[in-house]
Every structure is written in structure tokens, then in C-alpha cells.
DODRENMI-905981 format. One record per residue (C-alpha): x negated, y negated, z. Coordinates in steps of 0.5 Angstrom, whole numbers, padded with zeros to 4 digits, always signed. Layout:
# residues N
XYZ ...
# end
This chain:
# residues 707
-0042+0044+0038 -0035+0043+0042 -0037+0039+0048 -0031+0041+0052 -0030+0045+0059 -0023+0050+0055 -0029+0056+0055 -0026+0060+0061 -0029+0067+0058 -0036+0065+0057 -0036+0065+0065 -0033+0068+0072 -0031+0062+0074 -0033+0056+0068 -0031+0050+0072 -0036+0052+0078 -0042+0046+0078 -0048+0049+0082 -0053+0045+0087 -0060+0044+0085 -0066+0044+0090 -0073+0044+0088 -0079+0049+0091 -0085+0049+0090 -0087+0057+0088 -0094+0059+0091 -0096+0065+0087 -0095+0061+0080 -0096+0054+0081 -0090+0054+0079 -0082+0052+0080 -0077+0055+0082 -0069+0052+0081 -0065+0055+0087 -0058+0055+0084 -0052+0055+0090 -0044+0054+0088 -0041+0049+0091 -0033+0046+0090 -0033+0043+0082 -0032+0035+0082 -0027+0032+0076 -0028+0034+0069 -0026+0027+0066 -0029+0020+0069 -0029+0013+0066 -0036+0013+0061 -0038+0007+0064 -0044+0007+0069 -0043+0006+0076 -0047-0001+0077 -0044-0004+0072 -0038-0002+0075 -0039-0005+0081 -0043-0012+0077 -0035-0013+0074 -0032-0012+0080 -0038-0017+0084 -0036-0022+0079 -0030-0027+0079 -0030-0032+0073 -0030-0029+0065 -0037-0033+0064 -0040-0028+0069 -0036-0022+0066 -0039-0024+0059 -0046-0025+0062 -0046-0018+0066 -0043-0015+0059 -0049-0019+0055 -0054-0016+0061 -0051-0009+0059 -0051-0009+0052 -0059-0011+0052 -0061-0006+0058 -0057+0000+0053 -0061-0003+0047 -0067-0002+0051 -0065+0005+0054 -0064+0007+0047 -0071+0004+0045 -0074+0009+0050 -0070+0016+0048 -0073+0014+0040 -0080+0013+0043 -0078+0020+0046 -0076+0023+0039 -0081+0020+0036 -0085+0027+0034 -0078+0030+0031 -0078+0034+0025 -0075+0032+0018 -0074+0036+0012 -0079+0037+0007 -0079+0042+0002 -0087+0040+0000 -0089+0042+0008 -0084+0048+0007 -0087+0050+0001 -0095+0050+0003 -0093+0052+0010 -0090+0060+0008 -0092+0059+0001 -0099+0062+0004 -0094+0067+0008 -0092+0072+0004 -0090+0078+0009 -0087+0074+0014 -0082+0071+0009 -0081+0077+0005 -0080+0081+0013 -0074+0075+0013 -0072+0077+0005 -0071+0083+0006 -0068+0082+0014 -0062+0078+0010 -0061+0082+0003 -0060+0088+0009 -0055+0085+0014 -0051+0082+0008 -0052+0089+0004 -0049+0093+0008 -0043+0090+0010 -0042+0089+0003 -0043+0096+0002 -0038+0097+0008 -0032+0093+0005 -0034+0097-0002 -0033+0103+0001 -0027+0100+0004 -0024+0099-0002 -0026+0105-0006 -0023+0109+0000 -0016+0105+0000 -0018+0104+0008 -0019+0095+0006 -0013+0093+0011 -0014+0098+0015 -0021+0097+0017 -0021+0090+0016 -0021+0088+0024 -0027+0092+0024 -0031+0089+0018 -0029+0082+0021 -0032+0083+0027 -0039+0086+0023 -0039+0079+0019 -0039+0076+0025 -0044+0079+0028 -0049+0080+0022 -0048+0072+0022 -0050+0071+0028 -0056+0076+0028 -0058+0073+0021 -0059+0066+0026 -0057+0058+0025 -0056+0058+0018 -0051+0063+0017 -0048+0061+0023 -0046+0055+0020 -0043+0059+0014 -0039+0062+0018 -0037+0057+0021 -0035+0054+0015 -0031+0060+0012 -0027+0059+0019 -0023+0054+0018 -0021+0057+0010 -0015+0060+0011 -0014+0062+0004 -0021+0064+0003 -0021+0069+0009 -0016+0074+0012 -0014+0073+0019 -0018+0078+0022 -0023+0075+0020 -0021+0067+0022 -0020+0071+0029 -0027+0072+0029 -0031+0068+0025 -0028+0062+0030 -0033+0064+0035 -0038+0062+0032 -0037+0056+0033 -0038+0055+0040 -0038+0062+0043 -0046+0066+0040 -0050+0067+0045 -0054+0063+0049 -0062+0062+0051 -0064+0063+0058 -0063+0058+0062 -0070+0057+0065 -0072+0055+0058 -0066+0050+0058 -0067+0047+0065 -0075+0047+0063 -0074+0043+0055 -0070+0038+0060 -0075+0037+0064 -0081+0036+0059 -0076+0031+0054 -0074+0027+0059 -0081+0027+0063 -0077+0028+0070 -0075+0034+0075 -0068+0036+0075 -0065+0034+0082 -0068+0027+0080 -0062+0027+0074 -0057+0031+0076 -0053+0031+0083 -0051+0038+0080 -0051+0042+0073 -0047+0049+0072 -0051+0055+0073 -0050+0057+0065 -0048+0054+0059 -0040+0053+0058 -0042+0053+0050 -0047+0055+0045 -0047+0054+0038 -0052+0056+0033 -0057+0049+0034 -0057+0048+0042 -0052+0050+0048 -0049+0045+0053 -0048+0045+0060 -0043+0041+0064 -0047+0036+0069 -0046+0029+0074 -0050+0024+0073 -0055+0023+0081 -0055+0016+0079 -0047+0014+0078 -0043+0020+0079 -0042+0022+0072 -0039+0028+0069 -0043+0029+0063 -0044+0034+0057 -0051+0036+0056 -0053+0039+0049 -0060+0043+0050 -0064+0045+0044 -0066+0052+0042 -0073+0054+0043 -0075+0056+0036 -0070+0053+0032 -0075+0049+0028 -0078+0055+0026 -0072+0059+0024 -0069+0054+0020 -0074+0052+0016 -0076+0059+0013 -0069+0061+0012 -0069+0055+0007 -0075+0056+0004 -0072+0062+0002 -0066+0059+0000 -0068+0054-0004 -0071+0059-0007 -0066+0062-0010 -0063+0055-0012 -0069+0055-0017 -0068+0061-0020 -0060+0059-0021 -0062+0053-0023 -0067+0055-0029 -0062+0062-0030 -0057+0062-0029 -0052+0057-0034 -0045+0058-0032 -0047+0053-0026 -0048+0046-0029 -0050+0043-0022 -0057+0042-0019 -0056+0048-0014 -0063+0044-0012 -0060+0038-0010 -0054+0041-0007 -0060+0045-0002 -0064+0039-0002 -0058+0035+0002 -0055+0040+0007 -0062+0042+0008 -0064+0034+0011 -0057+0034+0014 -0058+0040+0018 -0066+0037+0020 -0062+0030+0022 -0058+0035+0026 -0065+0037+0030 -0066+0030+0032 -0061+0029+0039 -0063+0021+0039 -0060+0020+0032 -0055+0025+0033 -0053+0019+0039 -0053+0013+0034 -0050+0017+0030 -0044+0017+0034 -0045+0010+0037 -0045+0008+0030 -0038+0013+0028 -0034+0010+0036 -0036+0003+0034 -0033+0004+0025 -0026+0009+0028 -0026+0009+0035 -0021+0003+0035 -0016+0006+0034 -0011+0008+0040 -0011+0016+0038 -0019+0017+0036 -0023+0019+0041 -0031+0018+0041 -0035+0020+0047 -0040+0016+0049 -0047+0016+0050 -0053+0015+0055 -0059+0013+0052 -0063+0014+0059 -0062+0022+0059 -0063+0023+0051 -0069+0025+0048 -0070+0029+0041 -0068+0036+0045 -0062+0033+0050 -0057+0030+0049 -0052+0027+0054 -0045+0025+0052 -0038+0023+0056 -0036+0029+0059 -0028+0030+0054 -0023+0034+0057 -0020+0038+0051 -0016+0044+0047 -0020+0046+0040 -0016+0044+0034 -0014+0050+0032 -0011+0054+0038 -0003+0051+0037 +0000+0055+0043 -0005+0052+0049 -0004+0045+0045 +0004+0045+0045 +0003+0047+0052 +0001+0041+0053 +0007+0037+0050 +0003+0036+0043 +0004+0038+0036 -0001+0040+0032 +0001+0036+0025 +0000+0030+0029 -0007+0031+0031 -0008+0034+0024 -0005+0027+0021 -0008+0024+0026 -0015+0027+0023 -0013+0026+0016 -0012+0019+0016 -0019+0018+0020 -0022+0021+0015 -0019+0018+0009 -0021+0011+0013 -0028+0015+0014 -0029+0017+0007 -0026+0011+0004 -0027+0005+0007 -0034+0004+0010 -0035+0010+0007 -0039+0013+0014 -0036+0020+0015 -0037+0027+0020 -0038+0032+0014 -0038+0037+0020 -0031+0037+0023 -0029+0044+0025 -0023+0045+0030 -0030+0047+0036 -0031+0039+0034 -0024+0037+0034 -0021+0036+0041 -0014+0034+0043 -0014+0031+0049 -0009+0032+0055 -0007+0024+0053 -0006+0026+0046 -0011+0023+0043 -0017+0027+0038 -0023+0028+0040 -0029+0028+0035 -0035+0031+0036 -0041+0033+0035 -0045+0028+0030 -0051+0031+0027 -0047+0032+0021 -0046+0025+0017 -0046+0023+0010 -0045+0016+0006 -0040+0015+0000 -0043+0011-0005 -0038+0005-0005 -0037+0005-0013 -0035+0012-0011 -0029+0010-0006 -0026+0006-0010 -0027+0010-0016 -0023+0016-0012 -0018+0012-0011 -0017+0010-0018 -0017+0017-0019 -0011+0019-0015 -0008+0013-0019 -0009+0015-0026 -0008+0023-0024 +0000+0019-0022 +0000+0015-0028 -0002+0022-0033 -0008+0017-0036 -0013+0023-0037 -0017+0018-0041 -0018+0013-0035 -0019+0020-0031 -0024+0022-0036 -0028+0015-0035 -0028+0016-0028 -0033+0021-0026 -0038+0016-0029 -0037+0012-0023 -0037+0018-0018 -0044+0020-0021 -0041+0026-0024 -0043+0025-0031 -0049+0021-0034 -0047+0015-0039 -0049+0018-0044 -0044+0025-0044 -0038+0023-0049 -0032+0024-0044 -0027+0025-0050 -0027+0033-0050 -0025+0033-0043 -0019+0030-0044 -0015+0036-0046 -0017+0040-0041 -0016+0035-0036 -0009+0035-0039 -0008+0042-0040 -0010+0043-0033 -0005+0036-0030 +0001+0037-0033 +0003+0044-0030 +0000+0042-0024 +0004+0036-0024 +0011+0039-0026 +0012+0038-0019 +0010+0032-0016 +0004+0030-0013 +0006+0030-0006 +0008+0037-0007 +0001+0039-0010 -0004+0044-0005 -0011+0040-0005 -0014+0047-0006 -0010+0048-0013 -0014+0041-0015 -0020+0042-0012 -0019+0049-0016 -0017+0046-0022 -0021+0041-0023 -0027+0046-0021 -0025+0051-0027 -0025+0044-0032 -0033+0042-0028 -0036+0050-0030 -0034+0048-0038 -0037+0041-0039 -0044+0039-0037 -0041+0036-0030 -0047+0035-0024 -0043+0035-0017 -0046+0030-0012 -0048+0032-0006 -0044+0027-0002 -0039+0030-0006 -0039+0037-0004 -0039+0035+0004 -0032+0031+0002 -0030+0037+0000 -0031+0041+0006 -0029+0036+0010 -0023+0036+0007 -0021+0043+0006 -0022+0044+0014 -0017+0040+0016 -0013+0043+0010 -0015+0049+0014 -0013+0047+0020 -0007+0044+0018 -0004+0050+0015 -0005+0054+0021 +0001+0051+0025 +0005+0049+0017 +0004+0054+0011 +0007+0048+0007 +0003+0043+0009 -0001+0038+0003 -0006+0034+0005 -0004+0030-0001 +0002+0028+0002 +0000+0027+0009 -0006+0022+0005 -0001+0018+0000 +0002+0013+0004 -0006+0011+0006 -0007+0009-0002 -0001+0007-0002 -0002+0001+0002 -0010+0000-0001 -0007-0002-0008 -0002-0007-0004 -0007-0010+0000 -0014-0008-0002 -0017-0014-0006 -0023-0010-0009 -0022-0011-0016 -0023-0005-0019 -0016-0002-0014 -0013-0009-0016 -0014-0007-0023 -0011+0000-0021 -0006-0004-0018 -0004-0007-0024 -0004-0001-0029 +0001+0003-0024 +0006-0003-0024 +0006-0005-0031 +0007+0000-0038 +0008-0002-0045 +0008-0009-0042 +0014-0007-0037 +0014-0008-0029 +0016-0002-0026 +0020-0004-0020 +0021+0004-0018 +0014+0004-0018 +0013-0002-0014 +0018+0000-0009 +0015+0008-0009 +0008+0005-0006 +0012+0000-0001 +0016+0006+0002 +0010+0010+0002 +0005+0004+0004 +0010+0003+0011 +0008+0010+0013 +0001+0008+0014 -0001+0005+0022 -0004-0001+0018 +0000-0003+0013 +0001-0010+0013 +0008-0014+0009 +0004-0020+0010 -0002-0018+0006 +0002-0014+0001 +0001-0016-0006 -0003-0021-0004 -0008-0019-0009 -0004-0019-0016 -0002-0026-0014 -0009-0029-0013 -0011-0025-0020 -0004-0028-0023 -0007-0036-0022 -0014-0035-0023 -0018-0035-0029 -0016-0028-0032 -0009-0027-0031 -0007-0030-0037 -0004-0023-0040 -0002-0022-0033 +0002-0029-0033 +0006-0027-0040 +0007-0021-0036 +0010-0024-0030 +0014-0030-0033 +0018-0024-0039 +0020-0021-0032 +0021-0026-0027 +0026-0029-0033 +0028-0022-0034 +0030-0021-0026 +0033-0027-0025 +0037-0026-0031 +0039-0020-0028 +0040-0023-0022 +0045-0029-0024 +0049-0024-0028 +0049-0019-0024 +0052-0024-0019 +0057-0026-0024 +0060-0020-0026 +0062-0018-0019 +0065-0025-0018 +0069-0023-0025 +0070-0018-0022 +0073-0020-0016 +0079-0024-0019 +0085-0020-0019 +0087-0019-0026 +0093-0023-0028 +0089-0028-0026 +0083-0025-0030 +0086-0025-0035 +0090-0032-0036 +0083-0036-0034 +0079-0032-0040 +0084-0031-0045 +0085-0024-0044 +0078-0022-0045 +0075-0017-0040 +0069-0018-0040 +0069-0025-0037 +0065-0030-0039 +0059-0026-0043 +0060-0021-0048 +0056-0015-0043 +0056-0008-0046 +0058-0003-0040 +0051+0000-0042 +0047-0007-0040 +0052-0008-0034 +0049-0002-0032 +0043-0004-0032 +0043-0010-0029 +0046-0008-0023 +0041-0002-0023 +0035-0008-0023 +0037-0013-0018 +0039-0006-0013 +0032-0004-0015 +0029-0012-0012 +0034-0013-0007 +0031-0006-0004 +0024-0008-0005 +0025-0014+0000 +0029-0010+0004 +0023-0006+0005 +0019-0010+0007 +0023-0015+0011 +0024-0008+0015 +0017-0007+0016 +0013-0007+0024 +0010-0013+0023 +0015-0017+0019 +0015-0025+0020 +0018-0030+0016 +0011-0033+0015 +0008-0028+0011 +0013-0032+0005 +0008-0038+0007 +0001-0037+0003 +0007-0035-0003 +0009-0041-0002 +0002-0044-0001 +0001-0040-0009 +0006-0044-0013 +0004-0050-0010 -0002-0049-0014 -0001-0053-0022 -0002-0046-0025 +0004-0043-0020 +0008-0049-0023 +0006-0049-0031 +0009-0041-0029 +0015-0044-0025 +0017-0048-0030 +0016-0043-0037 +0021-0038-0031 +0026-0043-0031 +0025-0046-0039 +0026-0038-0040 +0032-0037-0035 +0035-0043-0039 +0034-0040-0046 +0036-0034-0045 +0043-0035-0041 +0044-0041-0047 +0044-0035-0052 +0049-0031-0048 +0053-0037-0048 +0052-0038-0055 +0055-0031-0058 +0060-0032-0053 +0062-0038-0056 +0061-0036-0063 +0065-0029-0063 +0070-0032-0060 +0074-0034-0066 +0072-0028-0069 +0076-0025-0064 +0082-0030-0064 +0082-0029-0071 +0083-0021-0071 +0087-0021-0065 +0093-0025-0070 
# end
């Protein structure tokens, strides 16, 4: 659900905040809110509350600053200890209860069966009648207006189906993106009455005590709750207030019963899914309860602001406990443009792409590194702000990846580059996508069938629908079980695929996160993305410099790339007690770039004298002081560009500093770095020796056929 103040349709004036007074009502014994229109305040403040605000400014030293902070911090600790209090009835999810609950009600849930197979088969029948009647493109508006609809009138559940094939442009017409994107904070909304009363009873006090105003009606709705836009009596802020629906515990939960239904009819019937549909069910179930609880929606976000919020282009707005319950949540106002609305956002002086790699790269740091994500970012939970920044929102979604798994995806990545479809295979053991026991042998020729037309182009050239595609028409054939965390990475990153393709319909994702893993394997010291590392740069006991000098151009494009902490890794594994292959590796290319280096330099002197004198100083011969083929002169000068690039690259970096040599130098003061040193050097000598030699030794052989 989008928290922001850009709905001007949903209301005459959506900026409008109305006063709020109590009065005592004599015929019910009730109360009555008396709604009177005043001026709107500012739609954006500093999340911070007033007193402490004032307690900052009171405070001359940093000693008092730094205890005013500590007092914060503890009474916001405690403020969240109350909101969970509040929350402590809040539903979770339960097949079993759910299960005995309908199971003894047969006619409500065959009433609800038939209401979906009704709303659901009649616009089938109407695009098949459409179709049938060569009308498809001409009714298509209309159709997509009806799905839209029905979706809605189908209740919460479908909302969010909706919702996801909003931001599937190449799954859905325009038409219907048009349309289906307003289910994402534009359905229709519960009476205001029932909202301002589930206020009042979560929080245990009346309106005019909490807010100095509050808007007349809701400025978003969407399929869980509604927000309205209030200030805050006690401090003057303008806040976002998310209100549950009345009911929406009930409607969820018998639709999922009968989901889950299904999912076992597919399950026991139904051979050509190899996946747990159960499971699969199971989880989005559980995640869609977890959304129903607003308190843990609140540590969700806290936990997501304090993991990705440090960036300067991410946006996380805060939360205040002392207002939040398991039905209301109250979160810093954000002033926004949904992502997906290019025109309004450009009018800004923004561009969509940015804010698209913006979320990409925050996603990839989600999914990757702490492994903590938001599996629901479609465009109404992602803002750009006037400042530029990308707002999320919205936290009743999250999911975890398995730590195994992170870095297991970026191997992936490094074995689809390196066409080892065997390590591609092994993979998916660590992904959890195959029990130990399947034989991944057969796999592998469909892996290759599949990668290698796809990678004729190159990788950054590749869609990631083609792979998610490819790779799903490969997991139908072999006995493959998708995780559930796996089908909300998915999802995550199909949607911001979406909404890439929206401003650019050449955009890759792929391409747009590789300078991400290109900068994990140069820096990251995980063993297995160490491992990865070394089976890129080396092949059949060669370095491939145009690989490392590949990864390092693509690395510099990543925020955080360090060229101080760049290969830091191979150099710790290069002295420690495994490296011994590594070192034989090391030391024949160390003597391999140094010897072309020297010679490289050489010839160009050579080549730098004028030629009669050339010629009078190597009697006559050409090729100067050692016998070089033009083939392997060639090849010489090809190597040492390729690591006087390299280091130019990473002299060229933001935070280049002369000291990032330091710990280098530090490693080959260690005995092992002077054992290779001087294998290095012995081999250097041996190899210019042998040169010299057969310069020496042919010699004669020439004289002798010149005479």
C-alpha cells in the first residue's frame, strides 16, 4: 500500500486535513466526529519527535547529546514493547485451525467456490467469445476494466494477483497494466466511521487526544487497509496512518482454504508440476497473515531502514510506536511519484532508469548480502521522492534467503559466464532445489541446450524473463522443488523488470546487476564466492587477465567498490594452508608477466634505435637481442597492455589511495610471500637464460649461413 499524498483523484481536494472535536450524542450514547475543513499543513516533516527535537537543542556538550539520544532510543524500545502488547491477539496463519474452522461449513465455502469459478469464468468466456469473434483487440479496454473489477469484487486475495500481474508488462497488454494498476492503492475504501472507531479501540484513546487533524477520508486504499494523512497533537507531525479493514481476517482465510485446496488436488493429480504447490500456498499464506499484524509490519521496517537505509539514495520511513497496534499503523509521512508514472517523475527532473537501478542495486544488496528482502515492491510501494530518492514501502511482505543460497546464486551467475553447466548442475543442491540424493547428470545437457543459444549473445544482453523462462521449461523435466523464498525472488525481480521496461523496452537487469557480482567476487571473502573467484580467472591452469580486467571494469560501476579491498581475498587463500595449487598457478604466471614485461620493454627500446645503428650494433640482426617471432612479440605486448590496464583501472578508482599497496606489501613480508618471491625470480632468471642461450647458440648457425 503506497503512503503518499500523489492520489488527487480519490478526492475533491486530497490535500484537505479536517479538524476533529468530540460531542457527546444523547440519543445513542454514542459519539459523533464533527469534521470541519481547515487550511493543509506541510506534507513532508523531519521524523523526529518534537521533544527530543527540543532536548538536542537544550544541550550544549556531546556527552549530553549522547545520553538524550540513549534516553530516546530506550523510551522508543519501550513505546515498542506497548504497540506489541496491543498486538498481542493478532491472527497467524494455520492450516489446521483453518481446516476445522470451514471444514464444518460446507455451504459457506461452497457459496465462496462457486462466487470465484463465477467471477473468474465469465470474463474467461468473454475473452473466448472475443477471440472467437476476431473482437480480442477491439474489446481489450473493456475486458481489462472487467478483470480489474472482478478482481476487486473477488476480495483481498485476488487483489494481490492483480497487483502482481500489474507490473508484468510482458505478461499483460497495456490495457490491462493501465487498469490493474489501480489495485494497487485506488480500490474502494470502508466507511470512515469504522475506521476512525478501530482507532480508537487499538490505541485505547479518542481521536482529538492523538491527532490535531486527520483527513476526512482515506488519501489510499488497498486490498488489507486504507490510510488517511494526519498530525500528530503531541509534536505537530504529519504522519501516514494505515487502518485495517473490518473483516479482513475472515475473507482471507476461507479464500485460502480454498486455495489451498487446490494446491492439494494439484499436488496428488497433477504430474507436470514438480513443485510443492502446498508449500508454495503455505508461505504466501503466512506471509499475507504477517502482513495483517501492523506491529510487526513496524519492526519490519525498522529492521529494513537500519540494513538499507544507509544509503543516501534509499528512503525508509520511520515508525512511531506509541500510535501503532496490530490494526493501525502510523509511519513518517513521504512525499512521492509511484514508480511507475514516467511523465509526472520526469517533470520532477528525475529519470526513471536511475530510480530502477537505484532498486535493483537495493535489492540485489537485499537478496544477497544480509538476505533480508521486501518480496512486495510494486510501483504503489515505491516512491520517488522530490529529492530523488527511492522511497519503499509497505513492509507486511518480507522474506529471508538462506545464506547458503546467496552465495550459491552468485556462483551461479559465475558458472552460467564460464558455461560450466556441470558446477551449474551441483548448484542447485545448495539452493535447496534438489535433495542430495537426484543425480544431476542428466541436467546437464538440457542446461546446455538451453545456455548456449541463449548465451550467443552476451550475458549483459540477456532478458531475465528469457532465463527465468528457460530455466523454468528445464525444472518441469527433472524432479526439481522450488523453494518458497525462491518464487518471491522471483517476483521481486520480475517487478522491477517491469518497471524498468516501462521507461526502456531494452532494458536488462542482468546488465544493470552485473557490476554488483563483479565487485562481491574482488572483494567478498566467503569461500565458496573465493572459490567462484579463482575458477573465473584461471582455465587449464592459465590467468585469464581479460576476465580479471572484465570484472574490475564492471566492479568500478557499483557505488561501493573498493580497489583497496579488491582481490584481497585470492592473496589470503595464495598464503594460507590451501593455496598450494594456487601458488604453482601464481608463480608460472607471475614469471610469465614479468617475462613479458622485460621483453616487451626491450623490444620497444630495440625498436627505438635508428636503423643503421641497429644494425651495426647486432650485427645485422633484426630482431635484436633474442630470437622473437612477430607472433610471440605480439603476444607479449598484448599481455603487458592487458596489466598496465588493470592497474590503471584500479588507480582510476573513486577511492583510489596509494596505501591500498600496504596490506600487499604487508602479505609478501609474510616467509610463504618470500618462498614465491624468490621461485618468481629463480623462474624469471631461468627463462631470460634460455633466451639468451638460444640467442647464442644460433648464432654461428646464422654466420655460417650467411657466408
Amino acid at each position: 500500500m503506497s503512503l503518499t499524498a500523489n492520489h488527487h483523484s480519490m478526492l475533491p481536494s486530497c490535500a484537505d486535513v479536517v479538524r476533529l472535536s468530540r460531542a457527546k450524542s444523547s440519543s445513542s450514547g454514542g459519539r459523533k466526529v464533527k469534521l470541519r475543513v481547515t487550511v493543509p499543513r506541510a506534507a513532508l516533516v523531519e521524523a523526529r519527535p518534537q521533544q527530543q527535537v527540543a532536548a538536542i537543542r537544550d544541550v550544549s556538550n556531546g556527552a549530553g547529546v549522547a545520553l538524550q539520544v540513549g534516553r530516546d532510543r530506550a523510551e522508543d524500545m519501550q513505546a515498542e514493547a506497548r504497540a506489541m502488547q496491543r498486538a498481542a491477539g493478532a491472527s497467524v496463519y494455520s492450516p489446521e485451525l483453518l481446516a476445522t474452522k470451514y471444514g464444518s461449513r460446507p455451504f459457506k465455502v461452497v457459496s465462496r467456490a462457486l462466487q470465484i469459478f463465477t467471477g473468474l469464468g465469465s470474463f474467461a468466456l468473454k475473452v473466448w467469445l472475443d477471440r472467437l469473434n476476431g473482437e480480442l483487440d477491439r474489446n481489450m479496454r473493456l475486458r481489462a476494466v472487467e478483470l480489474r473489477q472482478t478482481f476487486t469484487n473477488l476480495g483481498p486475495t485476488f487483489v494481490k494477483i492483480g497487483q502482481g500481474l500489474s507490473t508484468r508488462p510482458d505478461l499483460c497488454p497495456p490495457q490491462y497494466l493501465e487498469e490493474l494498476s489501480e489495485l494497487q492503492d485506488a480500490l474502494p475504501t470502508f466507511p470512515d466511521a469504522q475506521a476512525f472507531s478501530c482507532i480508537e479501540r487499538e490505541l485505547g484513546r479518542s481521536l482529538d487526544t492523538i491527532y490535531s487533524s486527520i483527513s476526512a477520508s482515506p488519501i489510499a486504499a488497498a486490498s488489507l487497509g486504507q490510510v488517511y494523512k494526519a498530525q500528530l497533537k503531541y509534536s505537530g507531525q504529519i504522519v501516514a496512518v494505515k487502518v485495517q479493514r473490518l473483516g479482513i481476517e475472515e475473507a482471507i482465510g476461507l479464500d485460502f482454504y480454498l486455495i489451498r485446496g487446490v494446491g492439494i488436488l494439484i499436488n496428488k493429480y497433477v504430474d507436470i508440476v514438480t513443485s510443492d504447490v502446498v508449500a508454495l500456498i503455505d508461505e504466501f499464506a503466512r506471509r499475507v497473515y504477517q502482513e495483517l499484524n501492523y506491529v510487526q509490519e513496524g519492526q519490519n521496517a525498522r529492521r529494513f531502514k537500519k540494513l538499507y537505509a544507509d544509503k543516501a539514495d534509499v528512503l525508509v520511513p520511520d515508525i512511531f510506536w506509541d500510535y501503532t497496534s496490530g490494526k493501525v499503523l502510523t509511519m513518517e509521512w513521504v512525499e512521492g511519484v509511484k514508480l511507475n508514472e514516467q511523465e509526472a517523475i520526469e517533470r520532477q527532473g528525475l529519470k526513471v532508469l536511475d530510480l530502477v537501478n537505484t532498486g535493483i542495486q537495493c535489492s540485489l544488496r537485499q537478496l544477497l548480502e544480509y538476505g533480508y528482502f521486501h518480496a512486495d515492491p510494486h510501483p504503489g510501494n515505491l516512491l520517488a521522492t522530490p529529492d530523488g530518492k527511492l522511497a519503499f514501502l509497505d513492509f507486511g511482505m518480507m522474506s529471508e534467503t538462506p545464506e547458503e543460497a546467496r552465495f550459491a546464486i552468485i556462483g551461479h551467475v559465475v558458472h552460467m559466464v564460464n558455461r560450466d553447466y556441470e558446477a551449474m548442475a551441483r548448484d542447485y543442491y545448495a539452493l535447496d532445489f534438489l535433495s542430495p540424493d537426484v543425480d544431476v547428470s542428466p541436467i546437464v545437457p538440457a542446461l546446455r541446450n538451453f545456455f548456449d543459444d541463449a548465451l550467443n549473445s552476451t550475458v549483459s544482453e540477456l532478458n531475465f524473463k528469457t532465463l527465468v523462462d528457460g530455466l523454468g521449461a528445464v525444472l518441469y523435466q527433472y524432479p526439481f522443488n522450488v523453494p518458497a523464498y525462491y518464487a518471491l525472488i522471483l517476483r521481486s525481480l520480475t517487478v522491477l523488470e517491469g518497471l524498468a521496461l516501462y521507461a526502456d523496452p531494452k532494458f536488462k537487469v542482468l546488465a544493470a546487476s552485473y557490476p554488483y557480482f563483479a565487485k562481491r567476487l574482488l572483494t567478498d571473502p566467503n569461500p565458496y564466492l573465493r572459490d567462484a573467484l579463482i575458477e573465473l580467472l584461471f582455465k587449464d591452469g592459465k590467468f585469464r587477465w581479460n576476465r580479471l580486467e572484465n570484472l574490475l571494469v564492471q566492479g568500478k560501476q557499483d557505488r561501493d567498490f573498493s580497489a583497496k579491498d579488491a582481490l584481497q581475498p585470492v592473496l589470503k587463500l595464495l598464503l594460507g594452508p590451501d593455496g598450494v595449487e594456487l601458488r604453482d598457478l601464481v608463480i608460472k604466471e607471475a614469471v610469465r608477466v614479468s617475462e613479458a614485461i622485460i621483453l616487451s620493454s626491450a623490444i620497444e627500446s630495440f625498436n627505438s634505435i635508428p636503423g643503421p645503428m641497429r644494425t651495426f650494433v647486432f650485427n645485422g640482426n633484426t630482431n635484436g637481442p633474442f630470437t622473437i617471432s612477430s607472433a610471440e612479440q605480439q603476444s607479449l605486448m598484448e599481455l603487458r597492455t592487458q596489466v598496465i590496464n588493470i592497474w590503471g583501472l584500479l588507480r582510476s578508482s573513486e577511492n583510489f589511495d596509494p596505501s591500498l599497496l600496504q596490506p600487499i606489501l604487508q602479505v609478501l613480508q609474510e616467509p610463504e610471500a618470500r618462498t614465491i618471491g624468490g621461485r618468481v625470480v629463480g623462474g624469471i632468471s631461468q627463462r631470460l637464460a634460455a633466451r639468451l642461450l638460444q640467442q647464442v647458440l644460433r648464432a654461428p648457425e646464422t654466420t655460417a649461413s650467411a657466408a
